[in-house]
C-alpha positions as a Markdown table, in Angstrom:
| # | Residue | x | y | z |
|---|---|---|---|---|
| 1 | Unk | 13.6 | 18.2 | -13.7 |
| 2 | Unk | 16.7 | 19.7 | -13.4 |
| 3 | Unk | 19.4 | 20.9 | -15.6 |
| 4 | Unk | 21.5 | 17.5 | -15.5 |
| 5 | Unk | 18.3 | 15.3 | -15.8 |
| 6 | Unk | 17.0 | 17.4 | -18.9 |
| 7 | Unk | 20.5 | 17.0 | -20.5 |
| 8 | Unk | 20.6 | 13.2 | -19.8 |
| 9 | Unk | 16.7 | 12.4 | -21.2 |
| 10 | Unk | 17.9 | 14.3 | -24.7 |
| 11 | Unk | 21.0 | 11.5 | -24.6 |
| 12 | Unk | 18.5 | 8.7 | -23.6 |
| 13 | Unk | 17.0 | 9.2 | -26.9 |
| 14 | Unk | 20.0 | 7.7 | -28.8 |
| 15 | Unk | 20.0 | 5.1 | -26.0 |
| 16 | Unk | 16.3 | 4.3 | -27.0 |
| 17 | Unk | 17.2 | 4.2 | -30.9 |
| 18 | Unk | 20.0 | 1.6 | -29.9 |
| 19 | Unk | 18.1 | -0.6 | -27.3 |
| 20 | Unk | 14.6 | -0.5 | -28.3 |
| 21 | Unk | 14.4 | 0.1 | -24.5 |
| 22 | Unk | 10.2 | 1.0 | -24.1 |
| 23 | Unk | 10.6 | 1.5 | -20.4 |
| 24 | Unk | 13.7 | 4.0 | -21.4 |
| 25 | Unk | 11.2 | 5.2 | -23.6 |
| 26 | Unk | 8.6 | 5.7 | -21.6 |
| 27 | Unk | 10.5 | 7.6 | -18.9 |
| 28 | Unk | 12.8 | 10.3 | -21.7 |
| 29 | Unk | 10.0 | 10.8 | -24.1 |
| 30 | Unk | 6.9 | 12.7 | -23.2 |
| 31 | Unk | 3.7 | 11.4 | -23.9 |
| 32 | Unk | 3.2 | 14.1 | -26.3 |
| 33 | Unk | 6.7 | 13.6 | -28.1 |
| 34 | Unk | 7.0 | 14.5 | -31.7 |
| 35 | Unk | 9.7 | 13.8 | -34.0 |
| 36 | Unk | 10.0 | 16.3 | -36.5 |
| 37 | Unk | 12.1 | 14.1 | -38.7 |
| 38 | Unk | 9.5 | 11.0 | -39.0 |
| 39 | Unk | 8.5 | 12.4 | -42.5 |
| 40 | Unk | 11.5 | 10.2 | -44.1 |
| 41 | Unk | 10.7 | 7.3 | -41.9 |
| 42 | Unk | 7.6 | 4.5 | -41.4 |
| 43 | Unk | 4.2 | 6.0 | -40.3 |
| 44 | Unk | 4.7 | 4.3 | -36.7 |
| 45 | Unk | 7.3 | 6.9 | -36.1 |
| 46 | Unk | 4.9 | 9.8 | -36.4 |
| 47 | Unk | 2.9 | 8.7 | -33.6 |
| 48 | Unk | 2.9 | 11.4 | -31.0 |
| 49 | Unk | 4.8 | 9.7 | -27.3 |
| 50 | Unk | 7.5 | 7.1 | -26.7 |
| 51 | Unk | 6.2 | 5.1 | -29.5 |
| 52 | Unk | 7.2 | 7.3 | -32.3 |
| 53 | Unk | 10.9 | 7.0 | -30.7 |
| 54 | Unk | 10.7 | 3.4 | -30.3 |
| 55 | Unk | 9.5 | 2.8 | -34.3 |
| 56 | Unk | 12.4 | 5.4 | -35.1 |
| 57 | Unk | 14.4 | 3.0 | -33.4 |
| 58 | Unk | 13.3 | -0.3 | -34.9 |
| 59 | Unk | 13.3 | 1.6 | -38.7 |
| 60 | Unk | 17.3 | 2.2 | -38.0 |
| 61 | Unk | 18.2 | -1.0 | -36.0 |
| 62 | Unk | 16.2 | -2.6 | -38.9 |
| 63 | Unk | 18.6 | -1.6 | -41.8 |
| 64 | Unk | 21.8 | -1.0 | -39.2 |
| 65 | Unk | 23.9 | -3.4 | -37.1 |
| 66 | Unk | 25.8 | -2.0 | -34.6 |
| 67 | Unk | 24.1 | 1.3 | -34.6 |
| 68 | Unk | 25.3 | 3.3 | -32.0 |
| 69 | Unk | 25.3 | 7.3 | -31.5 |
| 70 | Unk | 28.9 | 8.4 | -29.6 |
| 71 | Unk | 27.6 | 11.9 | -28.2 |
| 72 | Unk | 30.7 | 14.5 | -29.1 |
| 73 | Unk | 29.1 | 17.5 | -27.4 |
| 74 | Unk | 26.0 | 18.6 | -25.7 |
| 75 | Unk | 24.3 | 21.2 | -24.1 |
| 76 | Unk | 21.1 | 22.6 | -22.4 |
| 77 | Unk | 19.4 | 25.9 | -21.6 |
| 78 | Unk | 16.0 | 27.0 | -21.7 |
| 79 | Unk | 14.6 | 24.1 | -22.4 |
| 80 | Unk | 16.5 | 23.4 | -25.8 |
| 81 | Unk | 19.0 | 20.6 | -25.4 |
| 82 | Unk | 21.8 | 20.1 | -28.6 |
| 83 | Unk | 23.4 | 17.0 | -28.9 |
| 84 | Unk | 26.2 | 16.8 | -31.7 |
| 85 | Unk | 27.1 | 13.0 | -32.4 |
| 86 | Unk | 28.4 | 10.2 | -34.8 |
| 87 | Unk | 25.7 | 8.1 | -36.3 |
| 88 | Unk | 27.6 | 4.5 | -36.9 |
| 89 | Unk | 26.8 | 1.3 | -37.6 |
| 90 | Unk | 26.7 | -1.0 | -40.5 |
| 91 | Unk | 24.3 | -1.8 | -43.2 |
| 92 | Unk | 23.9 | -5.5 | -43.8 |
| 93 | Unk | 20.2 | -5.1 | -44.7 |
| 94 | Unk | 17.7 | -2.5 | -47.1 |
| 95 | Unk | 17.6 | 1.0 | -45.7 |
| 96 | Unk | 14.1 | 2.1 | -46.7 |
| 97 | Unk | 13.0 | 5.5 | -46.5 |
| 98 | Unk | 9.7 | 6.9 | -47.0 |
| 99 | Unk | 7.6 | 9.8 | -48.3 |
| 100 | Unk | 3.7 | 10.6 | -47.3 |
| 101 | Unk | 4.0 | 7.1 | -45.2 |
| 102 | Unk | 5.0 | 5.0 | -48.3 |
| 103 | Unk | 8.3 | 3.4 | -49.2 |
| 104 | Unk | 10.1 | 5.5 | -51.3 |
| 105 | Unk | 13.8 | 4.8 | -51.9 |
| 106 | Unk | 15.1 | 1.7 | -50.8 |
| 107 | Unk | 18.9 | 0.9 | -50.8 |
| 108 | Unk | 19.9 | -2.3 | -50.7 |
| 109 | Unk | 22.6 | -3.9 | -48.2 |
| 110 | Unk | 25.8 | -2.7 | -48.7 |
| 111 | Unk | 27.6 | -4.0 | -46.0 |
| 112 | Unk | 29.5 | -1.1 | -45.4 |
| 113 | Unk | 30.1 | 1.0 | -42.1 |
| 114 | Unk | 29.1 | 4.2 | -42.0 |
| 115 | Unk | 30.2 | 7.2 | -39.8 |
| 116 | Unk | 28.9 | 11.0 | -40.0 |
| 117 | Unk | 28.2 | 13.4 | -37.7 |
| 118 | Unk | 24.5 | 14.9 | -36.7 |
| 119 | Unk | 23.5 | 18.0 | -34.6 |
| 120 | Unk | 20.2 | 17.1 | -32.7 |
| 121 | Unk | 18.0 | 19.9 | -31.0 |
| 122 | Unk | 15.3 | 18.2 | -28.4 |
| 123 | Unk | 12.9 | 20.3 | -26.9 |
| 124 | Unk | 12.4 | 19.4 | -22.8 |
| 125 | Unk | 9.7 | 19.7 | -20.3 |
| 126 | Unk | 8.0 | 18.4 | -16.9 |
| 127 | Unk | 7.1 | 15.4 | -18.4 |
| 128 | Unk | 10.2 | 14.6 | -20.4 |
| 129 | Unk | 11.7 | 15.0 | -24.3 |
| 130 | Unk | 8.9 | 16.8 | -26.6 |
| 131 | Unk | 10.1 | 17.2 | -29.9 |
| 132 | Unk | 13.2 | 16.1 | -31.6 |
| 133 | Unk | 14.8 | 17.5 | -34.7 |
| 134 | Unk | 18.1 | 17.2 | -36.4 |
| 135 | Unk | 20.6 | 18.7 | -39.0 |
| 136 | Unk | 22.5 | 15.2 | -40.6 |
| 137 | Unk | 25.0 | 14.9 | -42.8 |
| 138 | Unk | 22.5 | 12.5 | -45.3 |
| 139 | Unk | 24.9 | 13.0 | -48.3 |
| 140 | Unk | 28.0 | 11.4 | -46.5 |
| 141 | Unk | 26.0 | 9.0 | -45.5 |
| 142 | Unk | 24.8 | 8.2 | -49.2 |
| 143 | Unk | 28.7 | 7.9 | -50.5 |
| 144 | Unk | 29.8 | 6.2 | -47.3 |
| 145 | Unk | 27.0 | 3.3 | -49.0 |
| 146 | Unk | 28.3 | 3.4 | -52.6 |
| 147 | Unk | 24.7 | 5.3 | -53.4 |
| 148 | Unk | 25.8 | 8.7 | -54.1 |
| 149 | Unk | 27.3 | 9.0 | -56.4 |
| 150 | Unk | 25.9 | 5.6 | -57.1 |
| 151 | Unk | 28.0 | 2.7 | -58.0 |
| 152 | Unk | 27.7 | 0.6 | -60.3 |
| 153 | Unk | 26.7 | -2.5 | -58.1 |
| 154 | Unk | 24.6 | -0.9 | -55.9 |
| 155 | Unk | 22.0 | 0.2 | -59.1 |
| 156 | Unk | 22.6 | -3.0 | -60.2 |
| 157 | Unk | 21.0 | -4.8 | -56.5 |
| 158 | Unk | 18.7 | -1.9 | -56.6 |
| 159 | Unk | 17.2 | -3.3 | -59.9 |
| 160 | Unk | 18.0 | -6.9 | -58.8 |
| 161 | Unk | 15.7 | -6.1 | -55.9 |
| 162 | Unk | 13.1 | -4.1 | -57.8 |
| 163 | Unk | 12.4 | -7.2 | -59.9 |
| 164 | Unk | 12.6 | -10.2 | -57.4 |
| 165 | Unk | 10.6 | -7.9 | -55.0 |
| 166 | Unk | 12.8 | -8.3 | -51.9 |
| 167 | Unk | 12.8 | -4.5 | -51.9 |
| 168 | Unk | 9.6 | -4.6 | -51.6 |
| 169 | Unk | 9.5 | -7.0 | -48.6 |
| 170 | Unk | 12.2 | -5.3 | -46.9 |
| 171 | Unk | 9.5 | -2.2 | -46.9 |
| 172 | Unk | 6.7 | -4.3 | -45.6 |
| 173 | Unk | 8.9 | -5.9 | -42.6 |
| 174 | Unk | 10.5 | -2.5 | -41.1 |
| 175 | Unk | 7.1 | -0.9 | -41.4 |
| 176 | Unk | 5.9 | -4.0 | -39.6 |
| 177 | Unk | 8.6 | -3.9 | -37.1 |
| 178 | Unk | 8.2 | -0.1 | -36.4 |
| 179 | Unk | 4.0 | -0.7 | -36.5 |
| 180 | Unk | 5.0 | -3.4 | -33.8 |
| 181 | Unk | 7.8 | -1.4 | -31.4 |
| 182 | Unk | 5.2 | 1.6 | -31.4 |
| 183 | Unk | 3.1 | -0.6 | -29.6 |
| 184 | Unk | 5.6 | -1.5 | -26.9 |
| 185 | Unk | 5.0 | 2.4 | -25.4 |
């Protein structure tokens, strides 16, 4: 790999988390990819190779529409690619996030856009991306959702789904749906 190449696998990842792309997958990520950040995510996304970044994926697009990652600067050397970027999209459905591979928190849908920036450092060698890990700006996220500080009507749906369980179902499917997209690597 060269310079260039290196620097466009560590944007392919974002690509990947958009798509669910498994043959972009397959060719960015090395089978030995790691994702340093999977501790807040479903268990699929711990997997070591492609699959981890394709259940990353699958946990976002699950919670996210029109998730997309415009890349504001980037940069290689040494094997250490940065890529600082916007996470957008909007979230029309439960955002779960884990702990020890069990669901944790789970916000409801909001329906509201969010917009922050993230500074991603991706390790790259021979055989493509190795390890991922990021600095993000969770709290802005959090207020752009009404959850922190929390509002009003979002503790109120987070009780509403507490009690009807659709929380709860909303953490079986995306760990279903990242179990599943894992398997597409």
């Amino acid at each position: 790999m060269n310079t260039s190449t290196e620097l466009r696998s560590a944007i392919d990842v974002f690509q990947v988390l958009v798509t669910g792309d498994a043959g972009l997958a397959r060719s960015v990520a090395a089978p030995t990819f790691v994702n340093r950040e999977a501790a807040v995510a479903p268990p699929a996304c711990s997997v070591p190779g492609p699959g981890a970044l394709l259940a990353s994926g699958a946990w976002m697009r699950a919670a996210f529409d029109d998730l997309r990652f415009p890349v504001t600067d980037a940069g290689f050397d040494a094997g250490v690619a940065w890529v600082r970027l916007r996470m957008q999209g909007v979230q029309n459905r439960p955002f779960v996030r884990f702990r020890d591979g069990e669901p944790d928190k789970i916000l409801p849908a909001t329906g509201r856009a969010v917009d922050f920036e993230q500074i991603h450092v991706l390790r790259v060698g021979p055989d493509g991306v190795t390890t991922h890990e990021a600095v993000r700006d969770d709290l802005t996220m959090l207020g752009q959702l009404g959850a922190f500080p929390p509002k009003p009507a979002v503790l109120l749906a987070m009780a509403r789904g507490t009690l009807t369980g659709s929380l709860r179902r909303a953490a079986e499917s995306v760990t279903r749906a990242a179990e599943e997209a894992a398997r597409l690597a």
